[in-house]
N, CA and C of each residue as an Amber inpcrd file, in Angstrom:
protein
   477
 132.5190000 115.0690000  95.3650000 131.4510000 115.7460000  96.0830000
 130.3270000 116.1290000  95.1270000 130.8520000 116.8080000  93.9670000
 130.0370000 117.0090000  92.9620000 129.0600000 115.5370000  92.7480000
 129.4020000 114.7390000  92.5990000 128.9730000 113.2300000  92.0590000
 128.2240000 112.9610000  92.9150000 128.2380000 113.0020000  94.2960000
 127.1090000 113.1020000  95.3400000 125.6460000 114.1680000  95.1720000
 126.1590000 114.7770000  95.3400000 125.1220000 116.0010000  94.9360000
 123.9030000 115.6130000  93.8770000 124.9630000 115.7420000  92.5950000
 124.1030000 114.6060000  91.5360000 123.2300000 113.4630000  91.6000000
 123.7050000 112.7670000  92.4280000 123.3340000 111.4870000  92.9190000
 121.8830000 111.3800000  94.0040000 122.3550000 112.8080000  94.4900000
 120.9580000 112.8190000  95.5860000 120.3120000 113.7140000  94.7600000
 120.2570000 115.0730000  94.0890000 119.5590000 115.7140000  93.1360000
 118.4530000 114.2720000  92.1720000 119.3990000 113.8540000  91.6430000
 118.5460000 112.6360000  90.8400000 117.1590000 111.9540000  91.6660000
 118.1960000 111.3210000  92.7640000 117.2650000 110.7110000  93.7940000
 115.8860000 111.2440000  94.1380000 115.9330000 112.8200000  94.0720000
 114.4830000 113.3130000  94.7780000 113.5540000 113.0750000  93.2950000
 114.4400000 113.6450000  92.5530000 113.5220000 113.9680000  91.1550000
 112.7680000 112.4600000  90.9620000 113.8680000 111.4160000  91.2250000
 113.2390000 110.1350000  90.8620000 111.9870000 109.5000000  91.6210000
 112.0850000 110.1920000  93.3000000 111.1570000 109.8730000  94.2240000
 109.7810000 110.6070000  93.8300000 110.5110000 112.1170000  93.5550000
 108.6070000 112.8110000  92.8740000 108.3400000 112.7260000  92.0160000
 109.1990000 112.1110000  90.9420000 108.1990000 111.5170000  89.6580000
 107.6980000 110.1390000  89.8730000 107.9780000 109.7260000  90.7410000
 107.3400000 107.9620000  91.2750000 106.4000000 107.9000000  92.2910000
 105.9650000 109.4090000  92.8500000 104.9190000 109.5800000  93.5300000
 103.3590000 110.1630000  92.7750000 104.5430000 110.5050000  91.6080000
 103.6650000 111.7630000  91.1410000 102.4760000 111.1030000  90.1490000
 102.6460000 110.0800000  89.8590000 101.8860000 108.4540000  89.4950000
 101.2210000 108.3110000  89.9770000 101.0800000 108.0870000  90.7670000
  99.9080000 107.6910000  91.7820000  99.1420000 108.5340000  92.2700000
  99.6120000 109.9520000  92.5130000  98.4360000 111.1880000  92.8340000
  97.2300000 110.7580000  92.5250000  96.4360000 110.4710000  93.2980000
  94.3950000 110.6170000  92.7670000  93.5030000 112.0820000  92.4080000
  93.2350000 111.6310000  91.2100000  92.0200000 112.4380000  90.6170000
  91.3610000 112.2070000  91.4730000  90.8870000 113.2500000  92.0500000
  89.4270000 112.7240000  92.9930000  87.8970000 113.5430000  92.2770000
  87.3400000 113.3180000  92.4130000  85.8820000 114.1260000  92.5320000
  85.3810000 113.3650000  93.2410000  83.7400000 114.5050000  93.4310000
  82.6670000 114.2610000  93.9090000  81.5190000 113.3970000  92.6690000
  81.1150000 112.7160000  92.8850000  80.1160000 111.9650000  91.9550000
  78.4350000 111.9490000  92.4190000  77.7730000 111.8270000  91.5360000
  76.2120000 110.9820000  91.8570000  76.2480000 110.1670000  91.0470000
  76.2640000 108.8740000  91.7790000  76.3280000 107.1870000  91.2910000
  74.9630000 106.9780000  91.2460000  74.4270000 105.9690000  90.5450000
  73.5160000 105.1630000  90.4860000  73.4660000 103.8930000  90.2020000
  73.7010000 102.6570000  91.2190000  73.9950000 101.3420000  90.6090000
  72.5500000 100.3310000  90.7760000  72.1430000 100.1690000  90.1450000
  70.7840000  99.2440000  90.5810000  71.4690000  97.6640000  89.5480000
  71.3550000  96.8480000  90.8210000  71.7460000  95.2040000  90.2590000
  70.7780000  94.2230000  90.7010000  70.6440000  93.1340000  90.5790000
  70.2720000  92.2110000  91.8040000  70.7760000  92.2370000  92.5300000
  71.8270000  92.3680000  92.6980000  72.5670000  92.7030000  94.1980000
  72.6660000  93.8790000  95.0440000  73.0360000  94.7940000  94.1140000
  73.0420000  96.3400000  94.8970000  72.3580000  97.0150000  94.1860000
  71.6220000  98.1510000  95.2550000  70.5960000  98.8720000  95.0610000
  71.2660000 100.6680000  95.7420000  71.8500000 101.4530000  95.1380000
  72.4670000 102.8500000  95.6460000  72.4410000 103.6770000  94.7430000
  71.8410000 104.8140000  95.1970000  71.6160000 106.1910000  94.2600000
  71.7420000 107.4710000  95.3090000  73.3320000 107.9740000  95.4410000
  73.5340000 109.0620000  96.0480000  74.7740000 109.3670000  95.4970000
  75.3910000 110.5150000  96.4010000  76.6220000 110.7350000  96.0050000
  77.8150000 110.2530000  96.6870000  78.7330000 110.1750000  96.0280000
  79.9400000 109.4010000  96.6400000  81.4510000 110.4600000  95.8770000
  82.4210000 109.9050000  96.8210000  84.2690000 110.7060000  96.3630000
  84.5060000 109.4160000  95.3520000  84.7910000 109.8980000  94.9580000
  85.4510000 108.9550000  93.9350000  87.2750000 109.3210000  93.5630000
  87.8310000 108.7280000  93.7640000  89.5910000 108.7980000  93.5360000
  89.7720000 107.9710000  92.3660000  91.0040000 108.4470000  91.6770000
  91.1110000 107.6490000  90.5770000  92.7020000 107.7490000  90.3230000
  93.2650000 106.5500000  90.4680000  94.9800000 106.6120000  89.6890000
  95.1540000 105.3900000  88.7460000  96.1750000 105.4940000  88.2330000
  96.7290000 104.2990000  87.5030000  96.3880000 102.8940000  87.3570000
  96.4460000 102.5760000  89.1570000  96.1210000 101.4540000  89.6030000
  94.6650000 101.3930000  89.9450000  94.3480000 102.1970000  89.9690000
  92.2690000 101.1240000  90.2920000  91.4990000 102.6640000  90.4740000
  90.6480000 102.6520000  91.3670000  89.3600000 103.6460000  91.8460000
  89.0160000 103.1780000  92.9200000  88.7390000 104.0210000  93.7150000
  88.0360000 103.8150000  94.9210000  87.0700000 105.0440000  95.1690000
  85.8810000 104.1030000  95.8080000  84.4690000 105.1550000  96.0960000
  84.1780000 105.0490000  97.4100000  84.1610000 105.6300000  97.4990000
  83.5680000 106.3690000  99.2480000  82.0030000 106.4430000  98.7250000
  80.8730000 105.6060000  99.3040000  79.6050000 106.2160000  98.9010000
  78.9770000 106.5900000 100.0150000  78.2910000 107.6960000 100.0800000
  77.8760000 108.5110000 100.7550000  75.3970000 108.4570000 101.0950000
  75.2890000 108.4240000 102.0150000  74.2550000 108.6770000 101.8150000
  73.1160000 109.3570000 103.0580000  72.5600000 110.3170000 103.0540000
  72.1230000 111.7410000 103.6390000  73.1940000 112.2240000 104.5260000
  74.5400000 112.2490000 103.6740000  75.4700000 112.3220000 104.0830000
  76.6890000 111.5470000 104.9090000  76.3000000 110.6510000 105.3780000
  77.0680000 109.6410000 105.9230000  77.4560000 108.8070000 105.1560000
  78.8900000 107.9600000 105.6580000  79.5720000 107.3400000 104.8660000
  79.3940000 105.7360000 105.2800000  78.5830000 104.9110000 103.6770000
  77.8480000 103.9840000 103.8290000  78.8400000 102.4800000 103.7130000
  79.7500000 102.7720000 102.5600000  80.5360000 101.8030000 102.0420000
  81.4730000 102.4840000 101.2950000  82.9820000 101.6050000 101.3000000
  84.0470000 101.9380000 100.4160000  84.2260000 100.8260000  99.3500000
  84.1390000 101.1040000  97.9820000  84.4240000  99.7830000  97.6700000
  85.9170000 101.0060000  96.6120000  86.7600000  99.5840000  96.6900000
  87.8960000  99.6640000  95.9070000  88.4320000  98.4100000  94.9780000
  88.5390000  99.4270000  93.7370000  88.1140000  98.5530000  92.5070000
  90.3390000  98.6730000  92.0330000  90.8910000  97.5060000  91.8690000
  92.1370000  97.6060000  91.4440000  92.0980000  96.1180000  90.5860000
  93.5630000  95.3990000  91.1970000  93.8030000  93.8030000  90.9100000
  92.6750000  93.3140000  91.1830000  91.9810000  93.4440000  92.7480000
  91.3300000  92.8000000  93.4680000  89.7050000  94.0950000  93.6020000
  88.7560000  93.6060000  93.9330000  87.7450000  94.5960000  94.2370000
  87.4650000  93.9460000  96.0510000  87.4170000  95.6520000  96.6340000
  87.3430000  95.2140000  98.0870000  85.8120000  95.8690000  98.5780000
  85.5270000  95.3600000  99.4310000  84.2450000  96.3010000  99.9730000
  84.3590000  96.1980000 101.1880000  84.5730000  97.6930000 101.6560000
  84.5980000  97.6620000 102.8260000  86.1950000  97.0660000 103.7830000
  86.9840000  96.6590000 103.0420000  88.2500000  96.3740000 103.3190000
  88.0300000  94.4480000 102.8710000  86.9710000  93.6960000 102.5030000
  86.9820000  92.3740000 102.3120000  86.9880000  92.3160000 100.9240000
  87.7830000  92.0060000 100.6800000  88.3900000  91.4850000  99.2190000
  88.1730000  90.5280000  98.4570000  87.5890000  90.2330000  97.0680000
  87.9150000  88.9870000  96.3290000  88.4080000  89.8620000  94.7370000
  88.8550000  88.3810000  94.2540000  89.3040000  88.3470000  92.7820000
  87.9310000  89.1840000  92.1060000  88.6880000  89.7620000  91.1320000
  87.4280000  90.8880000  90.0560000  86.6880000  89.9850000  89.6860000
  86.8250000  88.8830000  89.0120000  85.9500000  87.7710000  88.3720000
  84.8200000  87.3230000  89.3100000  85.1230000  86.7960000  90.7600000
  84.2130000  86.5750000  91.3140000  83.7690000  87.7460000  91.8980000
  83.6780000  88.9360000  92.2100000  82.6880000  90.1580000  92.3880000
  81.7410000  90.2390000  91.0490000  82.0940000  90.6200000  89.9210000
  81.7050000  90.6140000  88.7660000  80.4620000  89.2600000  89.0670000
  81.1460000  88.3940000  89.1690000  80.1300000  87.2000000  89.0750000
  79.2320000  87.0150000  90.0030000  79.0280000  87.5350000  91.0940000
  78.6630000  87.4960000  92.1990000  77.4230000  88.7610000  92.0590000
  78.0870000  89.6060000  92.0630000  77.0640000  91.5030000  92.0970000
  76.8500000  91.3590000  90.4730000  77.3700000  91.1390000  89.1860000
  76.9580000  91.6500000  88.2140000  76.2660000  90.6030000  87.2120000
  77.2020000  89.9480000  86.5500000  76.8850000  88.6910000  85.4110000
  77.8400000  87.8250000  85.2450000  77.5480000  86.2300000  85.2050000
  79.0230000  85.4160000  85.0340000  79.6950000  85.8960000  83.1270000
  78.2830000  86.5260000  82.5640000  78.6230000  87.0120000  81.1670000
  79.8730000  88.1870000  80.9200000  80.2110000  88.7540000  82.3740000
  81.1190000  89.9530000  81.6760000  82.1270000  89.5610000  82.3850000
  83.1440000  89.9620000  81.1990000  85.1010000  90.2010000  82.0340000
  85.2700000  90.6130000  83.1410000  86.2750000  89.9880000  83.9200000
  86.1490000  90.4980000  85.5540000  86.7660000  91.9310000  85.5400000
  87.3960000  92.3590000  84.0850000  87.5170000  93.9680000  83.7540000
  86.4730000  95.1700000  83.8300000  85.2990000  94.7140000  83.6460000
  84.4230000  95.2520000  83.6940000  84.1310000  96.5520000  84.5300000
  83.5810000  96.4590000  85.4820000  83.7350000  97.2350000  86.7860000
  84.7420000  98.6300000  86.9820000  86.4010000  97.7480000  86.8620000
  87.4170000  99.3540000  86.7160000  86.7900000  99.6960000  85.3830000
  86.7860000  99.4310000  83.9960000  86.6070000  99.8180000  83.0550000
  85.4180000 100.9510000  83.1780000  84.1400000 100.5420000  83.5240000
  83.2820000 101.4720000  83.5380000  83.7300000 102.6690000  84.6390000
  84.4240000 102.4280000  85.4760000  84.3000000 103.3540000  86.8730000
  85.3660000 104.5130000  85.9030000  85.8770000 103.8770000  85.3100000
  87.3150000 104.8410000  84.8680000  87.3520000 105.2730000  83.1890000
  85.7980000 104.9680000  82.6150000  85.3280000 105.4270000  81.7940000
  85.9810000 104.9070000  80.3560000  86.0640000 103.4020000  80.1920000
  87.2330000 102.8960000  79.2070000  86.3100000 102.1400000  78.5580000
  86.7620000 102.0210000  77.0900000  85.8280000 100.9280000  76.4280000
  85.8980000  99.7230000  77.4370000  85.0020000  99.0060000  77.1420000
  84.3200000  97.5380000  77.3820000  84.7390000  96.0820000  76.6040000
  84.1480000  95.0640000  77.1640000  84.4370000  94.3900000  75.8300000
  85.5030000  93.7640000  74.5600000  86.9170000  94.8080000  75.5200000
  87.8690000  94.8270000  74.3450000  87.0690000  96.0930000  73.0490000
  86.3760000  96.6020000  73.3420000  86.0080000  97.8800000  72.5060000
  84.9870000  97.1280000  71.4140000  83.9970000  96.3000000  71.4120000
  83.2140000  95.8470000  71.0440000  82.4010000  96.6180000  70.8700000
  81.7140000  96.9200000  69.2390000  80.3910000  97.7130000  68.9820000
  80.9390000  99.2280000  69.1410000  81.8390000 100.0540000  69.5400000
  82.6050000 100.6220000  70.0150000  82.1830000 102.1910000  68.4990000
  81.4580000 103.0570000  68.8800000  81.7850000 104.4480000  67.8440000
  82.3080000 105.3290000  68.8790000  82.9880000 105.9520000  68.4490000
  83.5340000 107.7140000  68.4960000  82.4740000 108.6800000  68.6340000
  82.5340000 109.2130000  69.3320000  80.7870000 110.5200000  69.5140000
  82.0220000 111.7370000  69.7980000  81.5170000 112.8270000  69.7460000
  82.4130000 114.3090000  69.6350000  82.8810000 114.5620000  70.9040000
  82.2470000 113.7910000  72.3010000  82.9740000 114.3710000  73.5160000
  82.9530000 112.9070000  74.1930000  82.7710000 111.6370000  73.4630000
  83.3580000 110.5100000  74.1710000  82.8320000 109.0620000  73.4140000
  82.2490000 108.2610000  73.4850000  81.9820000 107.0260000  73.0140000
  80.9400000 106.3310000  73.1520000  80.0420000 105.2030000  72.2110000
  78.8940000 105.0720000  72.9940000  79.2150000 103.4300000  72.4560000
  78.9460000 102.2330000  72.7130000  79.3050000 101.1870000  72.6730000
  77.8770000 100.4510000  73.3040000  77.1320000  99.4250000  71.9560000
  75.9640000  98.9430000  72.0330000  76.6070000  97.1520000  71.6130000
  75.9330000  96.5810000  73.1850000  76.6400000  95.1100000  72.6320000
  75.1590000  93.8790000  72.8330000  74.9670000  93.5390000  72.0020000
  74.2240000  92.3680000  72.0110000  74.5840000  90.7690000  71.9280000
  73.8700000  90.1250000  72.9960000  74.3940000  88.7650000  72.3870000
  72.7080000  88.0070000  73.3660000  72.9680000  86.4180000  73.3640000
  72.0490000  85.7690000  74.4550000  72.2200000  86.1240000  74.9690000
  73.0050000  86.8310000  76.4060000  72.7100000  86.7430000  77.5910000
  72.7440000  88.3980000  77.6820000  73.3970000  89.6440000  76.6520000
  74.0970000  90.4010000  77.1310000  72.6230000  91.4050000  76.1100000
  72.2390000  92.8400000  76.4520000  72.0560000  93.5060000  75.4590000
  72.2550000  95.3770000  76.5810000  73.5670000  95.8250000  76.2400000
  73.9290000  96.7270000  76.8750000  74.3620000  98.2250000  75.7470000
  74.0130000  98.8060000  76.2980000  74.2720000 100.0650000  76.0860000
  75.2320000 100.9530000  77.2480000  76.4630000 101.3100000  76.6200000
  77.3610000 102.0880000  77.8440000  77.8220000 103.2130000  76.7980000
  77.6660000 104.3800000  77.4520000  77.9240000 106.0410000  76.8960000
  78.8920000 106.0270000  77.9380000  80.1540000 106.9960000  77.4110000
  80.8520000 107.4800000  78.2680000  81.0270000 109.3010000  77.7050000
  80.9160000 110.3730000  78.1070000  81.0160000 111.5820000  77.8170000
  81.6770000 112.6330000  78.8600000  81.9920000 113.5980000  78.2730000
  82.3380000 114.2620000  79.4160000  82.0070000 114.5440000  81.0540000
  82.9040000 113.9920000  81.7190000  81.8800000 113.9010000  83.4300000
  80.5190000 112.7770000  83.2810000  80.4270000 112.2090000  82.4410000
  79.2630000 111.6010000  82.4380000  79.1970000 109.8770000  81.8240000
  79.0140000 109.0060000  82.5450000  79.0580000 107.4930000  82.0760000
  77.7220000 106.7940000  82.3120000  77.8420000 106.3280000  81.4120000
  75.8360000 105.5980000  81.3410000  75.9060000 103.8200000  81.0120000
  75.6720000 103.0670000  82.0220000  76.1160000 101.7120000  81.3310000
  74.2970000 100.9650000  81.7740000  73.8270000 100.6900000  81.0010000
  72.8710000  99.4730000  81.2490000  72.4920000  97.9830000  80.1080000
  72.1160000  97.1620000  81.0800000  71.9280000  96.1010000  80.3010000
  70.7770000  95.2730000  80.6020000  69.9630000  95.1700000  79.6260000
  68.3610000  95.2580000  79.3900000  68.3360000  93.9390000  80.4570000
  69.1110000  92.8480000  79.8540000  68.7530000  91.3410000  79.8070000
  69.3820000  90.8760000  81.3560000  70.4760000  92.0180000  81.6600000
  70.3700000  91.3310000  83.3180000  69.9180000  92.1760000  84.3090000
  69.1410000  93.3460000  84.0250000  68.6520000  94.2820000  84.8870000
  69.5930000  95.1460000  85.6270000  71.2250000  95.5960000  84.9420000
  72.1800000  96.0900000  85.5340000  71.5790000  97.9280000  85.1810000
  72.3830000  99.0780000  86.0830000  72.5000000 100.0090000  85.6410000
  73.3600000 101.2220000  86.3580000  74.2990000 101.2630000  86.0460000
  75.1040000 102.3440000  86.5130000  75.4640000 103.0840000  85.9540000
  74.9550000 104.5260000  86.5240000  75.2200000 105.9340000  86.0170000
  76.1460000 106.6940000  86.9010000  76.9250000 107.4100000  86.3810000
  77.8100000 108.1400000  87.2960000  78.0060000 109.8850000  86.5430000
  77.9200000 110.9590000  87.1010000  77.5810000 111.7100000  86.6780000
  78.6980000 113.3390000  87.4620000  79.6160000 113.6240000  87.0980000
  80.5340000 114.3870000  87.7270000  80.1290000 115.6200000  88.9330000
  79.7740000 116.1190000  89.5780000  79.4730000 117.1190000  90.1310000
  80.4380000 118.0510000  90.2810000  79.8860000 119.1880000  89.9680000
  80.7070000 120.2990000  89.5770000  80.0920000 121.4620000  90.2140000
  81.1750000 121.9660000  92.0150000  81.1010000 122.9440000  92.3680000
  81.1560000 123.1100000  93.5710000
């Protein structure tokens, strides 16, 4: 009986530490993405776990688009491979990593050009096609790139 007990004791612990993974960070954000493709500067929820990010973007309050950034990036519930979103909305020049990386505030690049700053990182990459600058700091991420007219800022709101 004892051995049961145990057995289901374990069981829960094992179920809420296997939930407890996945919990989302959420905040509130003010995004700014200007591409050739997309053009949005308001605020949006932003969730964040293990597995990907998802944004709720918001605009004079209403809810405009969801895009969810994981394996796959979806908009709106229609899905493709990261590579072809990336290639499609951003540059055939960047990793189809790209996208979670910035949303979730991670080096780039494989950490290319890559310094240490006192409350986060600032990473300057040049090449032919590429000349970007991405800050990441507390509550605060700054990515643009001169040569394909990209720019997304995301900026924490607090209160």
């Amino acid at each position: 009986m004892r051995l049961i007990h145990l057995f289901i004791a374990g069981g829960i612990v094992l179920f809420s530490l296997g939930c407890a993974a996945r919990v989302a960070r959420s905040s509130s954000v003010m995004i700014v993405w200007k591409s050739p493709q997309i053009r949005y500067g308001d605020t949006a929820f932003m969730s964040r776990t293990e597995r990907g990010v998802t944004l709720q973007l918001y605009q004079a309050g209403q809810g405009v688009m969801k895009l969810s950034v994981g394996k796959r990036i979806c908009i709106d519930g229609k899905c493709m491979a990261a590579s072809q979103f990336v290639k499609k909305f951003l540059s055939p020049h960047y990793p189809p990593t790209i996208v979670r990386n910035i949303l979730l505030g991670r080096p780039i690049f494989g950490g290319q050009g890559l310094e240490r700053t006192r409350k986060g990182f600032l990473q300057r990459i040049e090449g032919d096609h590429l000349d970007i600058i991405y800050r990441v700091s507390q509550g605060s991420i700054y990515f643009k790139d001169r040569k394909n007219g990209i720019l997304i800022t995301i900026k924490e709101l607090h209160g």
